[in-house]
Wavefront OBJ file of the C-alpha trace (Angstrom):
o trace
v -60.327 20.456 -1.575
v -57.052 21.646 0.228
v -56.444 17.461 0.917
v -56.164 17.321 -3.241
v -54.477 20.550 -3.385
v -51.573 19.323 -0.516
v -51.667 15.978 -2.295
v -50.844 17.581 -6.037
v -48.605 20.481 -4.350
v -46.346 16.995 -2.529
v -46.321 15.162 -5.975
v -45.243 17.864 -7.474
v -42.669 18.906 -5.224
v -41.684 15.041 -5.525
v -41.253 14.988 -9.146
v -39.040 18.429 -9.404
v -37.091 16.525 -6.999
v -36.319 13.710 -9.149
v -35.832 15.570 -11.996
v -32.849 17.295 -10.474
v -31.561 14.266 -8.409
v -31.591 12.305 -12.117
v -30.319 15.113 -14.019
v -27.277 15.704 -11.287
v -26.279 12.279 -11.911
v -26.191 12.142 -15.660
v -24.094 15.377 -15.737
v -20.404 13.523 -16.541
v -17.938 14.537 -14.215
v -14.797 14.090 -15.787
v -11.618 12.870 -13.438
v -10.010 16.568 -13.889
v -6.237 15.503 -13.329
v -6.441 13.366 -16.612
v -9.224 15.484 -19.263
v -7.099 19.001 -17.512
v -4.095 17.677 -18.935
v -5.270 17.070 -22.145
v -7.115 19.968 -22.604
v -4.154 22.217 -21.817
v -2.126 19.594 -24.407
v -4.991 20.973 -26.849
v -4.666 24.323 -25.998
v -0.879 24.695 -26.593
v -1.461 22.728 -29.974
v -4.567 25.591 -31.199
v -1.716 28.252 -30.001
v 0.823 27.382 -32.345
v -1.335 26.793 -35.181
v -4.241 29.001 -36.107
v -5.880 26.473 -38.233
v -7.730 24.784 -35.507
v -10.910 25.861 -33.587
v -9.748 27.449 -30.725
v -13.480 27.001 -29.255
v -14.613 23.223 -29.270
v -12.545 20.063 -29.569
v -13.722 16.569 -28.606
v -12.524 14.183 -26.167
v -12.659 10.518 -25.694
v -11.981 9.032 -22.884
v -10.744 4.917 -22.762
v -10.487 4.729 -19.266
v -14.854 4.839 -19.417
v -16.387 1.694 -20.240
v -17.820 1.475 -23.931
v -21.259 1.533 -22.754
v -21.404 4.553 -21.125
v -20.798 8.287 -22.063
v -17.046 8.659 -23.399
v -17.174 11.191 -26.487
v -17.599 14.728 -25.188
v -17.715 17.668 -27.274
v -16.214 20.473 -24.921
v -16.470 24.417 -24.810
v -12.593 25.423 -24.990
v -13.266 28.888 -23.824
v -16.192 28.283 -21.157
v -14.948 24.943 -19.932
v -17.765 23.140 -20.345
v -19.083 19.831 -21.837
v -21.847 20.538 -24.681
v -22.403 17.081 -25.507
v -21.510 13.342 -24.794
v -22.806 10.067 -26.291
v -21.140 6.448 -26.863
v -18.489 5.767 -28.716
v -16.788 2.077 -29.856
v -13.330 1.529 -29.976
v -11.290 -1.315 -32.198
v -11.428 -4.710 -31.365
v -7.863 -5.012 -31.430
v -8.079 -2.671 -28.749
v -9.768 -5.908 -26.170
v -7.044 -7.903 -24.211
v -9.688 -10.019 -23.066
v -9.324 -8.804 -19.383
v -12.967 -6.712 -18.649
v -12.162 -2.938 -18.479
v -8.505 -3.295 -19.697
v -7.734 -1.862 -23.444
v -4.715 -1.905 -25.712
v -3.232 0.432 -28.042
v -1.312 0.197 -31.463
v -0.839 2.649 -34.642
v 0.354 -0.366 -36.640
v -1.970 -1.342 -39.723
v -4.109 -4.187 -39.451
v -3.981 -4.070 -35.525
v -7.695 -3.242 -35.629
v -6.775 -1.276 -32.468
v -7.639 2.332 -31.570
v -4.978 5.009 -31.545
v -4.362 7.228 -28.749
v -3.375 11.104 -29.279
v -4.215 14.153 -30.545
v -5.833 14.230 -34.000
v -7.465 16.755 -36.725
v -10.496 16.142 -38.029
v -10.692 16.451 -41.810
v -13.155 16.452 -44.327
v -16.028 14.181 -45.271
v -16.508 11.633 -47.694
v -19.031 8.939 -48.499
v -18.108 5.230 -48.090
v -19.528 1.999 -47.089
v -20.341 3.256 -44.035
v -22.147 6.759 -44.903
v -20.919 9.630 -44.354
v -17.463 9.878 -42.475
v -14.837 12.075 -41.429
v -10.747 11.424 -42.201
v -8.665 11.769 -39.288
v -4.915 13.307 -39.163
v -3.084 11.688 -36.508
v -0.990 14.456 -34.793
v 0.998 12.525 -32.668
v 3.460 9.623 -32.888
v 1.222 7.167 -31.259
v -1.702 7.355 -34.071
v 0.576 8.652 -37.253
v -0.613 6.514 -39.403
v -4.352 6.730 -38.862
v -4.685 8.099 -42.321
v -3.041 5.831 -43.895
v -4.702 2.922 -41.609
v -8.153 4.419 -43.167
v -9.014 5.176 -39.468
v -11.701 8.079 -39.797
v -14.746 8.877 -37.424
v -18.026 7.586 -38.771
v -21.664 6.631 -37.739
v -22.607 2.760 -37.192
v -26.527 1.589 -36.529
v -25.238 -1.176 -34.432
v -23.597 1.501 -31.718
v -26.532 2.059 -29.157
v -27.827 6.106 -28.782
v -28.165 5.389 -25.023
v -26.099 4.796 -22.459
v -26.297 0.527 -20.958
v -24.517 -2.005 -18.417
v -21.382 -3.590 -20.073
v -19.870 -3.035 -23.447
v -20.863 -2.349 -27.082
v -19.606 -3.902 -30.320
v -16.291 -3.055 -31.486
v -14.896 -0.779 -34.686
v -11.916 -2.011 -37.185
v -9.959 0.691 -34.979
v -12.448 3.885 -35.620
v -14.218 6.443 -33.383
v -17.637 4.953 -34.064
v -20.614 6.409 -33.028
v -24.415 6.110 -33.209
v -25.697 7.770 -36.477
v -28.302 9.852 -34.053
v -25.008 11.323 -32.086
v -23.227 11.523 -35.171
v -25.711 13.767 -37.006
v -25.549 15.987 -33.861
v -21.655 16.232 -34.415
v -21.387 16.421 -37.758
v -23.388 19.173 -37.909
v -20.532 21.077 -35.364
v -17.806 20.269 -38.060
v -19.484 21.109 -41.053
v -20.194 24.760 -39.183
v -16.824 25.176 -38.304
v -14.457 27.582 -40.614
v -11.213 25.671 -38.972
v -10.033 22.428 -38.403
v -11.340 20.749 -35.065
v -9.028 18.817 -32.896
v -10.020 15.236 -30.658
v -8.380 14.176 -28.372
v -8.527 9.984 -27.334
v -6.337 9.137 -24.339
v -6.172 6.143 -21.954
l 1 2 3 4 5 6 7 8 9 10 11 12 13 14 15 16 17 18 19 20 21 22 23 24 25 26 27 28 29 30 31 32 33 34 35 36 37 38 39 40 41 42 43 44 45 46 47 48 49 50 51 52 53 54 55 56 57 58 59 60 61 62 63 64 65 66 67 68 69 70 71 72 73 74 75 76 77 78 79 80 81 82 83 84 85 86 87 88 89 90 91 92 93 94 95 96 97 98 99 100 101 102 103 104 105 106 107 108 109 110 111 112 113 114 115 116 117 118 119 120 121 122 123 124 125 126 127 128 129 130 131 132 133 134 135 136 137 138 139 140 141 142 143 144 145 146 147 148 149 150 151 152 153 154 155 156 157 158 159 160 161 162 163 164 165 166 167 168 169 170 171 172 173 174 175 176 177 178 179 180 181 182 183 184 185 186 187 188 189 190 191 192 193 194 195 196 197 198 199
C-alpha cells in the first residue's frame, strides 16, 4: 500500500512539474527594449488625447514569425500581457527571404503598415464582422482609405505551429476563435483602443 501511495505521490509530483515547466515556456517574453518603446510611444499618445483607453492597447509584433504568438492584448496600467494569439500579415509584406518582411502604406501594395493606429467601429463585410482602422502615423495614413481593417479569417490557425501562415491583402487577420475573444474587449470599451504594429 505505501509502494502505490509513493508511486501516485511521484507521478503526481511529476505532472505539477510539467505543468509549470510547459506553462513557463508559453508565457511570451517580449524583447523589452523594442515593446518598452512602444508602449511609452502609446502612452504619450493616450496623454494627449483622452479619447483612447488609457488601460489596454494591442501590440503586434513583425519581428515574430507568423506562426507563433505576435498579437498581444496588454494591461497599460499593470504591465502585463492578457492575451496573445496569431496574427497574418499582407503578402506584399514577403520579400521572399524566410523571416524578412517589408512595409508600404501605398494602395494596392498588399503590404502591412507599421505604426500606431485607432481602432474604430465595426461593420459587416465579406469577411464577417470587422473593425476599421485609423492609421495615426505617417507610415500607415492611408489604411482607411486602403480598406485595411482588423478582421477574423477561418484559414488563420487558433494555435501556435512551425513556419508561417497564409497571408492577408495587408490586414491584421486573426483566427475567428481569437477574434471573438477581442472583439468582445472593444465592444466593452467606452473609448477608442489603440494597436500598435512595429518591425
Amino acid at each position: 500500500m505505501k509502494k502505490i501511495f509513493f508511486v501516485l505521490a511521484l507521478l503526481f509530483l511529476v505532472f505539477i512539474g510539467f505543468y509549470f515547466l510547459y506553462k513557463e515556456k508559453h508565457i511570451p517574453v517580449l524583447d523589452t527594449k523594442r515593446i518598452d518603446f512602444q508602449i511609452n510611444e502609446v502612452k504619450k499618445l493616450i496623454k494627449s488625447d483622452l479619447k483612447y483607453n488609457n488601460r489596454i492597447a494591442f501590440f503586434i509584433d513583425m519581428k515574430i514569425p507568423s506562426g507563433k504568438n505576435r498579437f498581444f492584448v496588454y494591461d497599460l496600467k499593470n504591465n502585463k500581457i492578457l492575451d496573445q494569439g496569431l496574427v497574418a500579415h499582407g503578402s506584399g509584406s514577403e520579400t521572399g527571404i524566410p523571416g524578412k518582411l517589408q512595409f508600404s502604406n501605398e494602395s494596392n501594395s498588399l503590404s502591412t503598415s507599421l505604426g500606431k493606429y485607432s481602432v474604430g467601429n465595426h461593420y459587416n463585410g465579406k469577411f464577417g464582422k470587422a473593425y476599421k482602422l485609423y492609421g495615426l502615423d505617417k507610415t500607415n495614413s492611408n489604411a482607411f482609405t486602403r480598406y485595411i481593417v482588423f478582421h477574423y479569417y477561418f484559414d488563420v490557425p487558433y494555435q501556435e505551429k512551425d513556419g508561417y501562415i497564409c497571408n492577408s491583402f495587408g490586414c491584421p487577420m486573426v483566427n475567428k476563435k481569437y477574434f471573438e475573444r477581442i472583439a468582445k474587449i472593444i465592444d466593452n470599451s467606452d473609448s477608442d483602443i489603440l494597436m500598435s504594429i512595429y518591425y
